[in-house]
Structure formats: structure tokens, C-alpha cells
N, C-alpha and C positions, 0 to 999 in steps of 0.2 A: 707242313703240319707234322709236328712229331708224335712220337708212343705216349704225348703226356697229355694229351690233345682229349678229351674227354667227348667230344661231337665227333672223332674217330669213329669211335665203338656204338655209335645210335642209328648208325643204318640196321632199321632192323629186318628186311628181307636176306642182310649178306650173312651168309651162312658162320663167319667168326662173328660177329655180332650177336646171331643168333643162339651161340655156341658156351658166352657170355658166363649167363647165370648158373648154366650146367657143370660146372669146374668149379671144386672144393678149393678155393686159393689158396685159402688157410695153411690145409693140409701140403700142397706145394709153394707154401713160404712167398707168397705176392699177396698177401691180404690186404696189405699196406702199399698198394702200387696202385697206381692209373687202372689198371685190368680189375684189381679185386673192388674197388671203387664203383667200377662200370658194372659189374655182377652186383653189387648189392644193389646199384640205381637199379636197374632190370628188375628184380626180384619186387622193389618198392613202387616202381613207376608201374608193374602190372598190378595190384594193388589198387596204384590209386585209380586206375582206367576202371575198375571193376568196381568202384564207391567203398574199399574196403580198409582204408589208407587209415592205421592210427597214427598216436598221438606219439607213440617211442619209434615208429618209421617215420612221423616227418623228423623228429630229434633227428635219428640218423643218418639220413638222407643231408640236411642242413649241417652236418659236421663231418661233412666226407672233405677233401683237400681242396674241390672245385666247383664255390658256389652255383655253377651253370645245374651242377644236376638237381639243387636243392629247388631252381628255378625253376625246373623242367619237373619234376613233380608237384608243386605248385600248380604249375600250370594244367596240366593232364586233371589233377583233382578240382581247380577252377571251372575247365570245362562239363566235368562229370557233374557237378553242384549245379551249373548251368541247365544242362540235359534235366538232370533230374528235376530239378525247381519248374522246369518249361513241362515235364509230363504230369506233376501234383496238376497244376493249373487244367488240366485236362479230364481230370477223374471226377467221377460227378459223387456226391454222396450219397449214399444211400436212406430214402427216406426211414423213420421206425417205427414201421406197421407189421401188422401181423405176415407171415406167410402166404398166406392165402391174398393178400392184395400190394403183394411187391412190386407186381408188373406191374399192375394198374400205377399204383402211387410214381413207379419210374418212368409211366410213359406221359402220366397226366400234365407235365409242363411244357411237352410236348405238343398237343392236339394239334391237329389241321395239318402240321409239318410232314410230310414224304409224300410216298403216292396211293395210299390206302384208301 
């Protein structure tokens, strides 16, 4: 596996790895290499783990040299979509009554259910 190897630089516990996004590439002239590549995936791929992934990061994530990381952000944003869609399904709505009989209205389809 050589320096051009893009799943090189994804372990992300090892400390170059981790090292990644921290380093101005630009400014030492790798912006355009496997390394400044790997620092924008990082920077994008944490993004998209956190639901915050737009529309000019996946642009440029998908025009980096090595479609794997446009994959791999895809992917990370797939599963977050997934996560998220599986906790909507979860949230109950809130009936719309007054203040005063919030509880009531949220427990009433409830009745009989716990140990009360």
C-alpha cells in the first residue's frame, strides 16, 4: 500500500491520522496530494457523522482524486439519515390543548399501560 493509498490515512485512532485535518496543507504546498485530500475528507466526513454535511461539501468531497472518499462520506451521511429517520419514528406528537391539560392529553392513549 503506498502514500497514495487514501484508506492509509482512515484509521482514525492513529495518532497521523488523527493529525490529518490539523495541518494547513495549502500553506505547506500538499494541497493537491493524497495527505491534503485526506484532511479535507476528515474535515467533511466529521460533518457528515454530525447530520451537517452540505450540498458544496459533498461537491467536494466527490471531486477529490479518489472516489473511495466520496464513497465514504456518502456512506457515514447514509447512515446518519438512517439513525435519524429510526429516532423521528420514535417522537410522539404533541397533542394541541391548552397548558393546563398537556399531561392529561399525553398520557390519555396511554391508560391501563405501566404499573400505576
Amino acid at each position: 500500500m503506498g502514500f497514495d493509498e487514501p484508506k492509509l490515512f482512515m484509521a482514525s485512532g492513529h495518532p497521523f491520522a488523527m493529525s490529518i485535518e490539523n495541518v494547513d496543507w495549502a500553506s505547506n504546498g500538499a494541497a493537491d496530494t493524497p495527505l491534503g485530500d485526506a484532511g479535507v475528507y476528515q474535515k467533511i466526513a466529521r460533518k457528515a457523522s454530525a447530520g451537517r454535511l452540505s450540498d458544496e461539501d459533498r461537491n467536494t468531497v466527490n471531486n477529490l482524486r479518489s472516489p473511495f472518499y466520496g464513497d465514504a462520506v456518502n456512506a457515514i451521511d447514509k447512515e446518519y439519515q438512517a439513525k435519524l429517520k429510526e429516532s423521528m419514528d420514535i417522537i410522539q406528537k404533541v397533542p394541541d390543548v391548552s397548558p393546563e391539560k398537556i399531561i392529561e392529553a399525553i398520557v390519555a392513549p396511554h391508560k391501563g399501560k405501566g404499573n400505576s
